[in-house]
MARLUMZA-798967 format. One line per 5 residues: number of its first residue (from 1); for each residue x negated, y negated, z of N, C-alpha, C. Coordinates in pm, 1 decimal. Each point is the difference from the previous one (the first is absolute). Layout:
N
NUM	X,Y,Z,X,Y,Z,X,Y,Z; ...
//
This chain:
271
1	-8045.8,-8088.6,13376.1,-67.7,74.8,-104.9,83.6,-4.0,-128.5; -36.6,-37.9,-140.8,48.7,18.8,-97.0,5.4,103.3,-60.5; 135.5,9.4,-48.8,45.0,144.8,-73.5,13.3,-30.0,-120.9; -66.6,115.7,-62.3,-92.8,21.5,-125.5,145.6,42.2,-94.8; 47.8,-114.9,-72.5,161.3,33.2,-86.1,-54.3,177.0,-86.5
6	160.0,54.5,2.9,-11.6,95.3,-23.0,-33.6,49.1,-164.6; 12.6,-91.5,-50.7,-66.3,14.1,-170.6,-99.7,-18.7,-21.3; -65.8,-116.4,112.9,-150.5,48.6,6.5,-73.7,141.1,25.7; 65.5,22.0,87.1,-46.8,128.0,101.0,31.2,104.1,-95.1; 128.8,63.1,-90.3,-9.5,82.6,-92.3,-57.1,-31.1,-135.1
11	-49.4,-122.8,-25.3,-133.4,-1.9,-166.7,-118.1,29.8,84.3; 20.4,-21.6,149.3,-169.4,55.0,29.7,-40.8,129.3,-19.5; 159.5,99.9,83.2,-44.0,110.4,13.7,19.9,97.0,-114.4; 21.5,-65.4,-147.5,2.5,59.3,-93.7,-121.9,10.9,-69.7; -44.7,-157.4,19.3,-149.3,-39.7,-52.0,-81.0,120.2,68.7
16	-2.3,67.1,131.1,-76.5,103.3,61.1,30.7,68.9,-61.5; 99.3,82.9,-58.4,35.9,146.9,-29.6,-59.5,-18.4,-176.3; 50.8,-75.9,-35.5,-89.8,-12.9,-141.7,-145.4,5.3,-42.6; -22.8,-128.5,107.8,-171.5,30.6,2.2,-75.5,155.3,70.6; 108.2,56.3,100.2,-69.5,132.1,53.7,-2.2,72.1,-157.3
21	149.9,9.3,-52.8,-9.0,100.7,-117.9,-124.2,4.6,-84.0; 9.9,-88.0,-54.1,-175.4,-104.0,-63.0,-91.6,35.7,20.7; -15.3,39.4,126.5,-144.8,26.0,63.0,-24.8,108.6,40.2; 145.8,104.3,-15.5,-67.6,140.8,50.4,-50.1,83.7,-95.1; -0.6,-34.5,-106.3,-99.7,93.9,-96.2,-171.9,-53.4,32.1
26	16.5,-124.1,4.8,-164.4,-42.3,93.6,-66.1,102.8,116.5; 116.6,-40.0,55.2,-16.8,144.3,152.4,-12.1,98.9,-72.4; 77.6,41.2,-54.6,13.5,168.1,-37.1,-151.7,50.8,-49.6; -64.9,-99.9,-74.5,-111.9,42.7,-32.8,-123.1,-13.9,102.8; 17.9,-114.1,35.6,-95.2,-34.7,120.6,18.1,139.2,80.2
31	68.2,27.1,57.3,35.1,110.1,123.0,-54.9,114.8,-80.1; 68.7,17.2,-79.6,-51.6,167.0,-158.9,-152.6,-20.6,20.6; -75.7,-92.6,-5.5,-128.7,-50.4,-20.0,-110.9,77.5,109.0; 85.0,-51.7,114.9,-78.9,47.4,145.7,32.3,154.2,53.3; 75.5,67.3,-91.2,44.2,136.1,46.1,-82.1,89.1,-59.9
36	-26.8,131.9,95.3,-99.6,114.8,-18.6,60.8,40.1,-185.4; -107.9,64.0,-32.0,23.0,29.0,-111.3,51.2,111.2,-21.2; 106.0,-12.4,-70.7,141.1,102.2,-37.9,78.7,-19.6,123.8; 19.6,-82.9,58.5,122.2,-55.2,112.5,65.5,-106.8,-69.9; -20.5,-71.3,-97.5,81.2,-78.4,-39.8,142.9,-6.9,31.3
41	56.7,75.1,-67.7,174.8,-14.7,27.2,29.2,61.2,139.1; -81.9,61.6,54.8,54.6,4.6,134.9,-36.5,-55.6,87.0; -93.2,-145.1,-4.9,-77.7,-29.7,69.2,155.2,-60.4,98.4; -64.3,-69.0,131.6,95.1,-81.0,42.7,22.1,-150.3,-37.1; 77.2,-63.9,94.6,22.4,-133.7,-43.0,-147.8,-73.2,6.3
46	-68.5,14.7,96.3,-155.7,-53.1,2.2,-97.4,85.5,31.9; -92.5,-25.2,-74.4,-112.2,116.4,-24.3,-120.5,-15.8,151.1; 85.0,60.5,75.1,-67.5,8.9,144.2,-72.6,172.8,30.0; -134.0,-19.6,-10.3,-121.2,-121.7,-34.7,-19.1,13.0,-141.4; -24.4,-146.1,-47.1,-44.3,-20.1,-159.9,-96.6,117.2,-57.1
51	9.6,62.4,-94.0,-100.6,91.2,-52.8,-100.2,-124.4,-160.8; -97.4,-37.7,28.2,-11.2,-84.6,-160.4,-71.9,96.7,-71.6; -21.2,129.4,11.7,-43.6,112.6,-132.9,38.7,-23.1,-98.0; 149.7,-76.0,-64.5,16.8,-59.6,-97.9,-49.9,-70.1,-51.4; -62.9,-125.3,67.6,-62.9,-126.9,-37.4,-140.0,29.9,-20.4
56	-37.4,134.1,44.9,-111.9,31.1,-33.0,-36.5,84.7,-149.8; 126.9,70.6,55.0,-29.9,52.2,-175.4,79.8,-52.4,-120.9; 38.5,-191.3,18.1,71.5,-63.6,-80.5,-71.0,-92.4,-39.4; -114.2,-32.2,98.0,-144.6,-48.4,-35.5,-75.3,59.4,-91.9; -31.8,113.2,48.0,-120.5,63.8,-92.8,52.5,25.2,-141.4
61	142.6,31.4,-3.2,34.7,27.5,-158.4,77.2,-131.0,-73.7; -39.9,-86.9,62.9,66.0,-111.3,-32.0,-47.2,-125.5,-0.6; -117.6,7.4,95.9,-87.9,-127.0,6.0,-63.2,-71.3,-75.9; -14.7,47.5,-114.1,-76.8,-57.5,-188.5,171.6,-60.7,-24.8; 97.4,56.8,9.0,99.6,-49.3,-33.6,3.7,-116.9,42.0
66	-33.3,-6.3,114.8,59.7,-109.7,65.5,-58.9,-140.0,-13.4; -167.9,44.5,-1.0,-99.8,-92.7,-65.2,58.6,-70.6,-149.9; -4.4,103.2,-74.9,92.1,-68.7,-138.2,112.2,-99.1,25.9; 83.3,37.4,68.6,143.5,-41.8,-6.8,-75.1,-160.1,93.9; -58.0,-6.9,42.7,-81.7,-106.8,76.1,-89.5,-164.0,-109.9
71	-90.3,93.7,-62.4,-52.5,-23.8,-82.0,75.6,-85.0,-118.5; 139.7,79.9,-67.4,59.1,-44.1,-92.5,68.6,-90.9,45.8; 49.5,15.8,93.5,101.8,-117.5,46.7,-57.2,-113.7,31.7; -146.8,-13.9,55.9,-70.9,-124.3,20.7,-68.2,-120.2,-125.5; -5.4,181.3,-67.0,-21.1,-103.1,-122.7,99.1,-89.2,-95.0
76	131.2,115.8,-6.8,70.1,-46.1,-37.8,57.0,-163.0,55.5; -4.9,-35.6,140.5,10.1,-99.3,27.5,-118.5,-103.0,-43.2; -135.6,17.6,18.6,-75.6,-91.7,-49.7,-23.6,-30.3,-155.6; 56.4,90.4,-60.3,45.4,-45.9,-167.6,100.4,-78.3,-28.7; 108.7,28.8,75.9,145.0,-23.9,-42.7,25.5,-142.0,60.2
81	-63.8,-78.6,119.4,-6.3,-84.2,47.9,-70.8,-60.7,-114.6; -152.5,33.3,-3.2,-76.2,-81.4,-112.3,40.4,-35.9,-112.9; 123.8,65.2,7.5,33.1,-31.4,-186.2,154.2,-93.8,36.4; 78.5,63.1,122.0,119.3,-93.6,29.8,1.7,-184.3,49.2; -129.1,8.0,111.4,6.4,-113.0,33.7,-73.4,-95.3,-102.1
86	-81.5,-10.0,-117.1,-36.1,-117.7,-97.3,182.8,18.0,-73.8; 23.2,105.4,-57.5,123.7,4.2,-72.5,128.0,-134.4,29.4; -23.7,97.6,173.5,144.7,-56.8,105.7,-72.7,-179.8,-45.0; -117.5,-56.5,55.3,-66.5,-118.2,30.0,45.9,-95.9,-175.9; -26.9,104.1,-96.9,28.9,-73.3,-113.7,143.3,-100.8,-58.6
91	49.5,159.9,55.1,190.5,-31.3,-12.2,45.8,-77.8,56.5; -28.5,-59.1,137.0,45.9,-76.7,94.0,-46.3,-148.2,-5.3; -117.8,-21.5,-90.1,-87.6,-99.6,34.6,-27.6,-110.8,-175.5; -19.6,77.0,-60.1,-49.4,-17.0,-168.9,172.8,-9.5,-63.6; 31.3,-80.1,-64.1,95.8,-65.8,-89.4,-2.7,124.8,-102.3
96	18.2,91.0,-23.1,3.4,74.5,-58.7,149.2,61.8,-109.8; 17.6,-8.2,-69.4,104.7,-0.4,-96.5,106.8,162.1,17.6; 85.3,-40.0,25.5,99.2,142.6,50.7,-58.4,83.7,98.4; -25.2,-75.7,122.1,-25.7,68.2,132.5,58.4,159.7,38.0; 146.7,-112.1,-1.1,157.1,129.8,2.3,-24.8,91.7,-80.0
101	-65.8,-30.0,-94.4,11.8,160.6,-153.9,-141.6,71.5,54.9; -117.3,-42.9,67.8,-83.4,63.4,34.9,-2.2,145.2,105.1; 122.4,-158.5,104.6,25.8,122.5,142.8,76.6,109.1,-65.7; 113.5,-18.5,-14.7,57.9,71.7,-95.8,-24.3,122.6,-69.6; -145.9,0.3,-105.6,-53.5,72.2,-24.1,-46.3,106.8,122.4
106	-103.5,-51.0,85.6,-47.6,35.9,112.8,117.5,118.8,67.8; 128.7,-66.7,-0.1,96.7,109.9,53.8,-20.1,86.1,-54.9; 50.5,-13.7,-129.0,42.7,71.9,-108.1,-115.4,116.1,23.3; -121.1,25.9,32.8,-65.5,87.3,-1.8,36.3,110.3,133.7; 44.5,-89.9,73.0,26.2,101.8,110.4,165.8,120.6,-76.2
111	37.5,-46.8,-85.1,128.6,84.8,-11.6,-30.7,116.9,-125.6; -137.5,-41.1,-42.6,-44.5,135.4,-75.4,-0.9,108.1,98.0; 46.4,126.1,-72.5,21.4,121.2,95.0,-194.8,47.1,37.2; -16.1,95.8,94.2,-118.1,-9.3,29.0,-39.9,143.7,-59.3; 98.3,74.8,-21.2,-46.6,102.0,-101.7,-85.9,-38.6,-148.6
116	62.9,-119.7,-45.0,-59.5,-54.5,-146.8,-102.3,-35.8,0.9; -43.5,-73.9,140.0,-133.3,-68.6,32.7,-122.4,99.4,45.1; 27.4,120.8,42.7,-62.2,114.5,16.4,-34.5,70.0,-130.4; 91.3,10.3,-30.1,-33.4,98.2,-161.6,-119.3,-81.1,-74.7; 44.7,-138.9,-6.6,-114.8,-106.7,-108.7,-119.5,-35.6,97.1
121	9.2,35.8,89.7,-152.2,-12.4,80.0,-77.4,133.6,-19.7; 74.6,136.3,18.5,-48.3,104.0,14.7,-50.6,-6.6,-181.9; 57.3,-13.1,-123.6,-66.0,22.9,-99.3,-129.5,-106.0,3.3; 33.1,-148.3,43.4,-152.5,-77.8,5.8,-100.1,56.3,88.4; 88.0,82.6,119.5,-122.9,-6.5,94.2,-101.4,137.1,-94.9
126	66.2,89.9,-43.5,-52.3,136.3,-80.5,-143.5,-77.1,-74.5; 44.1,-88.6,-97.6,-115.0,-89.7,-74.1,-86.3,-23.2,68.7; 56.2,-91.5,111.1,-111.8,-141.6,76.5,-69.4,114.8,87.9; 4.5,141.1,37.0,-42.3,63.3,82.1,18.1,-7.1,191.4; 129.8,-53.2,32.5,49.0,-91.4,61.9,66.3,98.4,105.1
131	39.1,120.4,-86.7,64.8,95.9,139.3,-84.5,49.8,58.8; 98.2,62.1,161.9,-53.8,39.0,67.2,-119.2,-82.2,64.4; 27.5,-149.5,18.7,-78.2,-127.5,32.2,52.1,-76.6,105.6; -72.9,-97.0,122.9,71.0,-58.7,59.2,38.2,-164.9,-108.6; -84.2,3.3,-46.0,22.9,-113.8,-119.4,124.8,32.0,-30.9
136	-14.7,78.1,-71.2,137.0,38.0,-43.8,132.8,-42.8,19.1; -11.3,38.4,148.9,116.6,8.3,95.4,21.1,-151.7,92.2; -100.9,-34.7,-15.9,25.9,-139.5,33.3,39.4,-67.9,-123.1; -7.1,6.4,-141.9,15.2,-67.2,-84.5,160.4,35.9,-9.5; 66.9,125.0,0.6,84.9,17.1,14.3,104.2,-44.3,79.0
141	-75.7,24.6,148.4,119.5,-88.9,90.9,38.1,-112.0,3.7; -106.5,-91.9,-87.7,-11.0,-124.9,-6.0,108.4,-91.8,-58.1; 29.3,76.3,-84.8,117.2,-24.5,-92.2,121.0,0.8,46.2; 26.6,56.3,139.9,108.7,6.8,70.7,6.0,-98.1,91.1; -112.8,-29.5,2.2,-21.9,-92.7,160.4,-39.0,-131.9,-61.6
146	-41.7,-53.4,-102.9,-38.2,-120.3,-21.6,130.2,-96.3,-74.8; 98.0,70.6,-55.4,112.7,-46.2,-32.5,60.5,-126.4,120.2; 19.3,143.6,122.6,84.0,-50.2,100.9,-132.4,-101.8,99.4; -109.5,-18.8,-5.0,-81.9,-67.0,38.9,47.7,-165.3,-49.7; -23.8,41.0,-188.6,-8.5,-159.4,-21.2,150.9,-93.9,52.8
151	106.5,139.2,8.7,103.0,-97.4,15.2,33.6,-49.7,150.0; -38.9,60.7,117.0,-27.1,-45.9,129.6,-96.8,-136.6,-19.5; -123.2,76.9,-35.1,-103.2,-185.6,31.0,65.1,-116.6,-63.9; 47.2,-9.7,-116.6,42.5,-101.4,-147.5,142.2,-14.9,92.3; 113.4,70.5,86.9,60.9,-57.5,97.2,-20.7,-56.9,110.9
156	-141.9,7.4,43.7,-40.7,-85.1,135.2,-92.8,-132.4,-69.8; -97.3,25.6,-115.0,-59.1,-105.4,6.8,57.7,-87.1,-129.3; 102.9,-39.2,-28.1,50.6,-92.8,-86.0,69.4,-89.3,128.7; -3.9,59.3,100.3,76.5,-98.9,136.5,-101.9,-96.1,40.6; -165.6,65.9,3.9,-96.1,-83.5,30.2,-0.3,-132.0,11.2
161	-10.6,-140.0,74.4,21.2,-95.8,-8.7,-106.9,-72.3,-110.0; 59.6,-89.6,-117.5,-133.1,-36.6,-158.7,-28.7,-113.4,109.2; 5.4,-18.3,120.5,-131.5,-101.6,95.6,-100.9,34.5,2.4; 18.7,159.4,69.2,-128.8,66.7,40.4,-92.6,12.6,-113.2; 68.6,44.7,-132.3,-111.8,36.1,-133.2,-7.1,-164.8,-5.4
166	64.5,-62.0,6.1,-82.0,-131.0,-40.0,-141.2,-58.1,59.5; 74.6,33.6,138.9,-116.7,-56.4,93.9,-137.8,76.7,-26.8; -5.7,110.5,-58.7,-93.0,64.7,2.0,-116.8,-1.9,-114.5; 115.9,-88.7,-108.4,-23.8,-55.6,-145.1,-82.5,-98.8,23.3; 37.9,-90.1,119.1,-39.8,-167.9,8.4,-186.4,37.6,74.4
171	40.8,125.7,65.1,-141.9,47.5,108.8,-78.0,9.3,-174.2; -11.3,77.2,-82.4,-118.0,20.8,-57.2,23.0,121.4,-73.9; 132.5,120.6,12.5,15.0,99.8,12.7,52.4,51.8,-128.5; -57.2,48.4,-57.4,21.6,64.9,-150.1,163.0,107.4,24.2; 33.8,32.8,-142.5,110.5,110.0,21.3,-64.4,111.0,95.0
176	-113.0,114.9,-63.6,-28.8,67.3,27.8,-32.1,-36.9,229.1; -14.5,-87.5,66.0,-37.8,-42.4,96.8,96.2,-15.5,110.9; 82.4,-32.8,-127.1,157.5,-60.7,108.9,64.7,165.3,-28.4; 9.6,38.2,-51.2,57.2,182.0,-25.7,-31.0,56.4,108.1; -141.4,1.8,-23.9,-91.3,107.4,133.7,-0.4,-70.2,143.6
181	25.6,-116.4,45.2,-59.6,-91.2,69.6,165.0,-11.9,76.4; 78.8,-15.4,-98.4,135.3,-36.3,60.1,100.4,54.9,-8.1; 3.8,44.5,-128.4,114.2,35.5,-28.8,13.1,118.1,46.7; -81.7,82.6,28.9,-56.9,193.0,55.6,17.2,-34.0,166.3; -41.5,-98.6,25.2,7.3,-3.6,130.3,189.5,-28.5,127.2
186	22.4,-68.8,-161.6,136.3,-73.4,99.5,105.6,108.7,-28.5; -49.9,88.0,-107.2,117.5,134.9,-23.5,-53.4,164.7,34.1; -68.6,-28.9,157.1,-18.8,81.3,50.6,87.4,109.9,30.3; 121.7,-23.2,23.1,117.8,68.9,64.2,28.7,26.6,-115.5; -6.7,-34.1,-107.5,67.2,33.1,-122.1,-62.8,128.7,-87.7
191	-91.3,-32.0,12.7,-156.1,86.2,-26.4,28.1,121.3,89.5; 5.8,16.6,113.7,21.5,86.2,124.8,119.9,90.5,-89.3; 144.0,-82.1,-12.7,110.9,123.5,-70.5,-37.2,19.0,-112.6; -48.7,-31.2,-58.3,-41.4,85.6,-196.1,-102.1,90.8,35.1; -82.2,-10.6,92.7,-65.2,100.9,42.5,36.8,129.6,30.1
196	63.6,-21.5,126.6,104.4,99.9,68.8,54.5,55.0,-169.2; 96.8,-51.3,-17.8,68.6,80.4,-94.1,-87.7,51.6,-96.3; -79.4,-1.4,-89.2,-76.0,48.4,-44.4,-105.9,128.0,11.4; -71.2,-6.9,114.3,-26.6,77.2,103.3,120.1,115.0,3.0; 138.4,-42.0,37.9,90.6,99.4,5.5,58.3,74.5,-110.7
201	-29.7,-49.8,-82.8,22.5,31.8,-130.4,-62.5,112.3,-60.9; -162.7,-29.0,6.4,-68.8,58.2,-20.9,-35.7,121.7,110.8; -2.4,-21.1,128.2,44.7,176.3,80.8,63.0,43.5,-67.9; 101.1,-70.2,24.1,159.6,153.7,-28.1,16.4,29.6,-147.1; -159.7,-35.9,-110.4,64.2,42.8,-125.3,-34.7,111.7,-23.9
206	152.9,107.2,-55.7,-66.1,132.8,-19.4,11.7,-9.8,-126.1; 70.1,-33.1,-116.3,8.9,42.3,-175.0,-151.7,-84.6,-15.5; -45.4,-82.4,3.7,-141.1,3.3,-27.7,-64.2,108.6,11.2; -15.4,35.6,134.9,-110.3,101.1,58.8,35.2,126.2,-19.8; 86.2,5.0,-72.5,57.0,162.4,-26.0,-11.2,-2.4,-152.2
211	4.3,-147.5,-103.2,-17.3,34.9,-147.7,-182.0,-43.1,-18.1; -61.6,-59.8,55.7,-108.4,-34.7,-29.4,-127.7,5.3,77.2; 8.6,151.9,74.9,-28.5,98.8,33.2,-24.4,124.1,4.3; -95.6,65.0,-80.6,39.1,205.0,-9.0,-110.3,52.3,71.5; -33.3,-74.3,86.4,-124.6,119.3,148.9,14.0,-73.5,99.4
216	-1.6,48.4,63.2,-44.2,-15.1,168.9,-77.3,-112.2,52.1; -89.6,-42.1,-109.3,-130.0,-73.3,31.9,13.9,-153.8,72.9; 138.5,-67.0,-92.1,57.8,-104.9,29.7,172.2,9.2,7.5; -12.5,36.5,156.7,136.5,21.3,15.9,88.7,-77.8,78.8; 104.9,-72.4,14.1,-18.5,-75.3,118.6,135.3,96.5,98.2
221	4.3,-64.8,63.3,99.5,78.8,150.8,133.1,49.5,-28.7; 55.3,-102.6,-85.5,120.0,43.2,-57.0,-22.0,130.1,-75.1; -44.8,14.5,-114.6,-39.0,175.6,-41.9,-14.5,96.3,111.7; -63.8,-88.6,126.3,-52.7,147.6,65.2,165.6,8.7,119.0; 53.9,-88.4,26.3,160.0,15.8,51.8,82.5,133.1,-125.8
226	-35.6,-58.6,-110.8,86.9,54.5,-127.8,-49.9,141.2,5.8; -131.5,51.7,58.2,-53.8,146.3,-13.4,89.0,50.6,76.7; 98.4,-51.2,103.2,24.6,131.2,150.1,146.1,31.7,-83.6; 86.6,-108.7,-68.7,84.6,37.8,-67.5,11.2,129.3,-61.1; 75.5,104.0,62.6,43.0,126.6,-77.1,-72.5,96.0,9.0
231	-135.5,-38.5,72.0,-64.8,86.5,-1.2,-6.7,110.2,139.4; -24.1,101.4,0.6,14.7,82.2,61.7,-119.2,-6.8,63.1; 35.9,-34.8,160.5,-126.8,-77.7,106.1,94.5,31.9,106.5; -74.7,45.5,95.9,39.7,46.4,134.9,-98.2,-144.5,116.8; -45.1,-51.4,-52.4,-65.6,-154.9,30.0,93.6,-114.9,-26.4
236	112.0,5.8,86.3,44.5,-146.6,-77.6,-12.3,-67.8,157.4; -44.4,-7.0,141.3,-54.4,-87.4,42.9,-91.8,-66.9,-64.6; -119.3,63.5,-90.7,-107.1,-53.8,-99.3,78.5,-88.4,-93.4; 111.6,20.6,-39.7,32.1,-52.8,-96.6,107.3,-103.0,81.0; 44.3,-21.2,90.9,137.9,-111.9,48.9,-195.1,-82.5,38.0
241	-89.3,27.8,8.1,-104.5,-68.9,97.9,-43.3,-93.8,-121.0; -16.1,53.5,-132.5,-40.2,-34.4,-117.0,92.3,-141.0,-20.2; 143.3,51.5,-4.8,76.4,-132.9,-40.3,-8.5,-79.0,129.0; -23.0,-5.2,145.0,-13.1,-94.3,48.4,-150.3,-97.3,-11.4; -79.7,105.0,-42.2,-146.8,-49.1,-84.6,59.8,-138.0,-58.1
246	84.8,96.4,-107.6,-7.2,-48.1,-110.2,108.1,-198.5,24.9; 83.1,12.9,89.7,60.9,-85.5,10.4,-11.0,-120.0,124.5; -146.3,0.0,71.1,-49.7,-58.2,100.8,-59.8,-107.9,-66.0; -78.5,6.7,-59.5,-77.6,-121.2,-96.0,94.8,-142.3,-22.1; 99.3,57.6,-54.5,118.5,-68.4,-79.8,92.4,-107.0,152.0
251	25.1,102.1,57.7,77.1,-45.9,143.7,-68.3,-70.8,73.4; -143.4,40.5,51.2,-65.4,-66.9,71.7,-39.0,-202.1,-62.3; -12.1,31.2,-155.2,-56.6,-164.6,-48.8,188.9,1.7,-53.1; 65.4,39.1,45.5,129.4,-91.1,32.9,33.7,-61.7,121.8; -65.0,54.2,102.0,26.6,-54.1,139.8,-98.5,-85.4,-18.6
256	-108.6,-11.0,-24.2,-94.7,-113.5,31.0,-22.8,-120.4,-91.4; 83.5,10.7,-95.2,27.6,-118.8,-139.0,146.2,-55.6,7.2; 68.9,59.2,84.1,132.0,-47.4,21.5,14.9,-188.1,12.6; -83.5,-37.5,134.8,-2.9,-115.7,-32.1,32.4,-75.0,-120.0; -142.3,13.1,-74.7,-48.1,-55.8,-128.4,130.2,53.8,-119.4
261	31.9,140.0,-20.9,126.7,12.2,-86.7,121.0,-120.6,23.5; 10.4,-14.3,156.6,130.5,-49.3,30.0,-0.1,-137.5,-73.7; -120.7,-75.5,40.0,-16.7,-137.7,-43.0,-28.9,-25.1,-165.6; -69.4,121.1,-42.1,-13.3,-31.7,-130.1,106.5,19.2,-86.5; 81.0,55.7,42.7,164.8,10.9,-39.4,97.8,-99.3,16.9
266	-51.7,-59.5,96.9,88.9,-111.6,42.5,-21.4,-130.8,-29.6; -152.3,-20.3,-29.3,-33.6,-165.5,-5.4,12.6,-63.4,-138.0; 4.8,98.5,-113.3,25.8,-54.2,-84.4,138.1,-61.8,-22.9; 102.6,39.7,71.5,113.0,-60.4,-31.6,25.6,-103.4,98.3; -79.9,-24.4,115.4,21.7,-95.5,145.6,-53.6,-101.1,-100.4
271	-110.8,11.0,-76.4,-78.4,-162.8,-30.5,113.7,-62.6,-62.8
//
């Protein structure tokens, strides 16, 4: 039987104690979640038997939230894609004069603070009639998420092999043909992580949804996490139930896009 060298065996069992640390505020809430209401801090280590009265009343006062926070984020991905992947397709493909000064730019937007970008939306949105909108809020998140979009795709598809667009040139196949036809298709995985991130972007944004927002009407999940803050609530199973609401969406299309993240991260630099 082989023995497992001992520097292996202590980065493993550190790697455990780190990742437990990591993860017990996960537990802490999960467990807070399933406990009778007003047992929280004394509940035990596992909530034997689960009570979900929380999840019930983290639903009902929370469930429009949650729809929103749903809503914006989907859209936000089907905008932010629509506008990243011709962008990404242009940069990579079209002879275009100071590529580098384009991407560049493109960064450069991500390092504006997001307070500045809030304030000058909230006075346009006042005009355009725009608050308190899921428009809105997708137009908003968009701006966060389409940055880091174009620069993922415009890193996977400048690797593209100029055979394939050729071959597709010699078939009959216009720009617009070979884009939709090929170029969308072979940067699937790539497409998959600008998604993801975007998507994630747009959940977890609260300075949007807290400046370009003043009712209830369009709220998304994050505000309604931000309500239990400070407030004097003898419900915080309702409320640990809320943030696991609120943070299942996000976790769950990380376990099931993992694949596709891994590769779309990776293939641009393998070609």
């Amino acid at each position: 039987m082989k023995r497992v060298p001992r520097r292996g065996l202590l980065s493993t069992l550190i790697g455990i104690v780190l990742l437990a640390l990591m993860l017990f505020p996960v537990y802490w809430v999960v467990n807070a979640s399933l406990q009778p209401n007003g047992n929280t801090l004394r509940g035990g280590w596992f909530p034997l038997p689960p009570d979900f009265s929380g999840y019930v009343v983290a639903l009902r006062a929370q469930g429009r939230a949650l729809l929103t926070s749903i809503i914006v984020s989907l859209g936000s991905v089907v905008l932010s894609l629509g506008l990243a992947a011709p962008a990404a397709h242009a940069l990579a493909r079209f002879s275009l004069p100071r590529t580098d000064l384009m991407l560049l730019g493109v960064l450069i937007t991500k390092m504006v603070p997001g307070i500045v970008v809030a304030n000058a939306l909230y006075s346009a949105y006042t005009d355009l009639g725009l608050l308190n909108s899921h428009l809105g809020l997708i137009l908003a998140d968009s701006t966060a998420g389409t940055p880091l979009a174009i620069v993922i795709l415009y890193s996977f598809m400048r690797t593209i092999p100029e055979e394939i667009i050729d071959a597709a040139r010699v078939d009959g196949a216009g720009p617009l043909r070979v884009f939709r036809s090929v170029v969308l298709p072979v940067s699937v995985n790539a497409l998959i992580t600008a998604a993801v991130f975007t998507f994630l972007f747009a959940w977890s944004d609260f300075l949007f949804a807290l400046t370009l927002t003043t009712t209830q009407t369009v709220q998304p999940i994050t505000l309604g996490v931000y309500q239990y803050l400070g407030a004097h609530t003898d419900q915080w199973n309702a409320a640990m139930a809320t943030a696991v609401l609120a943070s299942a969406p996000a976790a769950l299309l990380l376990v099931v896009a993992q694949r596709h993240i891994a590769a779309g991260a990776t293939e641009g630099a393998m070609r």
